[in-house]
C-alpha positions, 0 to 999 in steps of 0.5 A: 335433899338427899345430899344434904341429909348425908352432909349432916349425918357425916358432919355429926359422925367426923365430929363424933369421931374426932371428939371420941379420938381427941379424948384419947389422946390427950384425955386425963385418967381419973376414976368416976363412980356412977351417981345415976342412970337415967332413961332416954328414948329409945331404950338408951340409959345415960349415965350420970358419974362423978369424978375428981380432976386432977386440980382437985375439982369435982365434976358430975358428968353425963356419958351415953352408954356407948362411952361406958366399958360394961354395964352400968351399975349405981356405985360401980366405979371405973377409970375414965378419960376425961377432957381437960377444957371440958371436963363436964361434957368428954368423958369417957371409960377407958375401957370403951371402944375407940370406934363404935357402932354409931361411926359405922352406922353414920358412915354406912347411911352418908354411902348410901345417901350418896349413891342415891343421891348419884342414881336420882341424878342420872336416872331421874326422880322415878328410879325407884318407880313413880307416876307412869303416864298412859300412853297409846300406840301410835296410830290408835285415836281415842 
């Protein structure tokens, strides 16, 4: 179960990744106004912005706080990176950082999940403790 839990966090975390890079690379500028904020669970604000692509069509597109450069305030506007094929769904501020904390913090859990993983295998279920059994000294008789 171990492994797989890391197989999925490092799935998500390279998908990320590649997602973020592929912006970057072949991403279109275009300046976004900020439309909304909305709150998520945990504390988070997801950001609802407005640009215009470069065929003239106007997109409202929704970007995690980590995709954004600052803070965020209604009406505040900024260059952005958006995806051509998808410009509703990759977009982000030119200014956000290439790598951010959640690739670290996937990639540290995924080495973690695996060294367990590795010590469970060689050492057993119990490696952190577990049931012990009650055993006599031989000789002895209950």
């Amino acid at each position: 179960m171990t492994v797989i839990v890391a197989a999925v966090i490092a799935m998500a975390t390279v998908d990320d990744y590649r997602r973020v890079y592929g912006v970057q690379e072949r991403g279109v500028v275009a300046t976004a106004t900020i439309v909304a904020v909305e709150s998520r669970r945990q504390n988070t604000d997801e950001l609802v912005v407005r640009f215009t692509t470069r065929e003239g069509v106007e997109v409202q597109a929704r970007v995690g706080p980590q995709r954004w450069d600052g803070s965020p305030t209604i009406g505040d506007s900024q260059e952005v990176l958006y995806d051509p094929a998808d410009p509703a769904n990759e977009v982000l501020s030119r200014g956000a950082r290439f790598a951010h904390y959640t690739h670290f913090l996937g990639a540290g859990v995924m080495i973690l999940l695996l060294l367990l993983a590795v010590a469970m295998w060689r050492h057993g279920p119990f490696i952190l403790g577990g049931p012990t059994r009650n055993r006599r000294p031989s000789g002895e008789s209950g």
